[in-house]
C-alpha positions in Angstrom: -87.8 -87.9 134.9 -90.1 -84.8 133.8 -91.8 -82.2 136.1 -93.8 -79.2 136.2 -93.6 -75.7 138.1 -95.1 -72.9 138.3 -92.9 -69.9 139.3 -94.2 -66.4 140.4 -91.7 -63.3 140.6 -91.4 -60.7 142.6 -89.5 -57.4 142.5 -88.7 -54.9 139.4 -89.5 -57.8 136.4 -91.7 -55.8 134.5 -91.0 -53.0 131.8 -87.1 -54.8 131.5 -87.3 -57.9 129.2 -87.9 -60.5 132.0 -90.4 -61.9 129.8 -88.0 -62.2 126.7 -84.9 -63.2 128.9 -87.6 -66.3 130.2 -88.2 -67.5 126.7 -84.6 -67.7 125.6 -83.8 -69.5 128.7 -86.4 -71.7 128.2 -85.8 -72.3 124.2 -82.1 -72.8 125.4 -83.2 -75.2 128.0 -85.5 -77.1 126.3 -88.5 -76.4 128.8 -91.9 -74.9 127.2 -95.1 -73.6 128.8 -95.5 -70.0 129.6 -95.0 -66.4 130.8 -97.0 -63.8 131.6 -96.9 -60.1 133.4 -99.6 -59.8 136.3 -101.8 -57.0 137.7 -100.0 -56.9 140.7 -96.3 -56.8 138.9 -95.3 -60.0 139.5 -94.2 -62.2 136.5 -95.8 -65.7 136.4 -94.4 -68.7 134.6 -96.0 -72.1 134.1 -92.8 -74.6 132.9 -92.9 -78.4 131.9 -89.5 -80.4 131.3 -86.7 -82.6 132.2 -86.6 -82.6 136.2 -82.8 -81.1 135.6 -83.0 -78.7 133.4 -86.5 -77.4 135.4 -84.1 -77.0 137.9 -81.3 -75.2 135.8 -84.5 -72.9 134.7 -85.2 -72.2 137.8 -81.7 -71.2 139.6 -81.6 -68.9 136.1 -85.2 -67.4 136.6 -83.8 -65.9 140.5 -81.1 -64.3 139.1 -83.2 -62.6 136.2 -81.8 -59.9 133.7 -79.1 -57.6 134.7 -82.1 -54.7 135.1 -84.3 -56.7 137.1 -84.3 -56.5 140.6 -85.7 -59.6 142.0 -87.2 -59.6 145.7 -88.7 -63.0 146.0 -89.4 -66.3 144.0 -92.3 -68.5 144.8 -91.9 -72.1 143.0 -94.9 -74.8 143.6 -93.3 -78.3 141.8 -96.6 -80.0 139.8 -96.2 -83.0 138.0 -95.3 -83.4 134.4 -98.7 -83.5 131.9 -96.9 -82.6 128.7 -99.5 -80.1 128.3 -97.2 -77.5 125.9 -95.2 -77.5 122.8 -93.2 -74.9 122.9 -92.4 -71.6 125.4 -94.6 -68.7 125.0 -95.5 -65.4 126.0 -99.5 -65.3 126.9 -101.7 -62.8 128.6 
């Protein structure tokens, strides 16, 4: 079974490799989609893959990089559309 999410993080993500820490978690996890820094300093993430390992992603994603300090993750579940190929950084 495959889903979607998009995630939205809150806290001290920016400016520490959140970003970079996303993609290698997501490479490693097989998910792909997207990441991206907001105005507002949040960090948004669009993922796509195995229900599971979206999940796995997920519970990785709230704990963030050792420099991060995370203060609140916001997940909305979407259904799978198989709309990327890989994991990315966009802006």
């Amino acid at each position: 079974m495959y889903a979607g999410a998009r995630i939205v993080v809150n806290g001290y993500v920016q400016g520490v490799g959140f970003r970079y820490f996303v993609i290698r978690l997501a490479h490693n996890l097989g998910v792909t989609g997207w990441v991206r820094n907001c105005w507002d300093g949040s960090v948004e993430i669009e993922a796509e893959g195995e229900k599971a390992s979206l999940e796995a992603f997920v519970a990785e994603v709230r704990i963030g990089p050792r420099a991060a300090h995370i203060t609140a993750v916001d997940v909305v579940w979407l259904p799978y559309e198989g709309r990327y190929k890989g994991f990315d950084v966009t802006y």
